[in-house]
N, C-alpha and C positions, 0 to 999 in steps of 0.2 A: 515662593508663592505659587500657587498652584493658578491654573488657566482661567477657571471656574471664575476663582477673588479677585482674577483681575480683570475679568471681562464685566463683571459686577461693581467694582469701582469704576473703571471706563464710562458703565451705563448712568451710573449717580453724579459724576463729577462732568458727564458731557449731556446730560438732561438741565440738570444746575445753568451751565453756563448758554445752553441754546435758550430758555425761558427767560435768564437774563438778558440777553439781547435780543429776543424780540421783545419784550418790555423798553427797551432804550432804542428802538428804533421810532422815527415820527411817524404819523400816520400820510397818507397821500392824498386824500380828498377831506373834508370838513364835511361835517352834516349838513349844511346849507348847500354844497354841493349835490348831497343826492335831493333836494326837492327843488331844483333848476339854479338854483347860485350859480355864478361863476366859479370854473374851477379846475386846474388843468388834471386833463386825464391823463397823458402821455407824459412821464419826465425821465432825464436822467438822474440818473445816481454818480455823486461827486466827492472825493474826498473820507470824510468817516463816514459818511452814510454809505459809502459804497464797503467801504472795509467793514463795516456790519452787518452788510449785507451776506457777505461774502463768508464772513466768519460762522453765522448762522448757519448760510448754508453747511458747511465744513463740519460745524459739530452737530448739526442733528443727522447727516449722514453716519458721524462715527456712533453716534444713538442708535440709529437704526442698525448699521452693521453688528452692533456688540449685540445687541436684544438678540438676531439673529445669530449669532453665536454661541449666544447663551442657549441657545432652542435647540439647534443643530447640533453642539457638540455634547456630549457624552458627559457629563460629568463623575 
């Protein structure tokens, strides 16, 4: 395989999977929160919601990296 098809599958299969976990992550405030509700603004992250977090982060980096690869390298 050439560098090109695999930085382009990299881009599809890690765009894929970062939309899917931001989709499965909760949200952090309620809308009754933003017009004065009660609502905690500061939390931690515990458990899967941390590992989702985390993951996200991880593959929209390797997104961003491949895109940028794809640009920069020569095909």
């Amino acid at each position: 395989m050439e560098l090109g098809s695999i930085l382009q599958t990299t881009t599809l299969i890690s765009a894929i999977l970062a939309i899917l976990l931001i989709l499965l992550q909760r949200r952090g405030a309620s809308l009754g929160a933003g017009f004065g509700g009660s609502g905690e603004l500061f939390t931690t992250r515990r458990g899967l919601d941390k590992s989702l977090f985390s993951a996200t982060i991880v593959f929209t980096l390797i997104f961003v990296f491949s895109i940028l690869g794809l640009v920069l390298i020569p095909s």
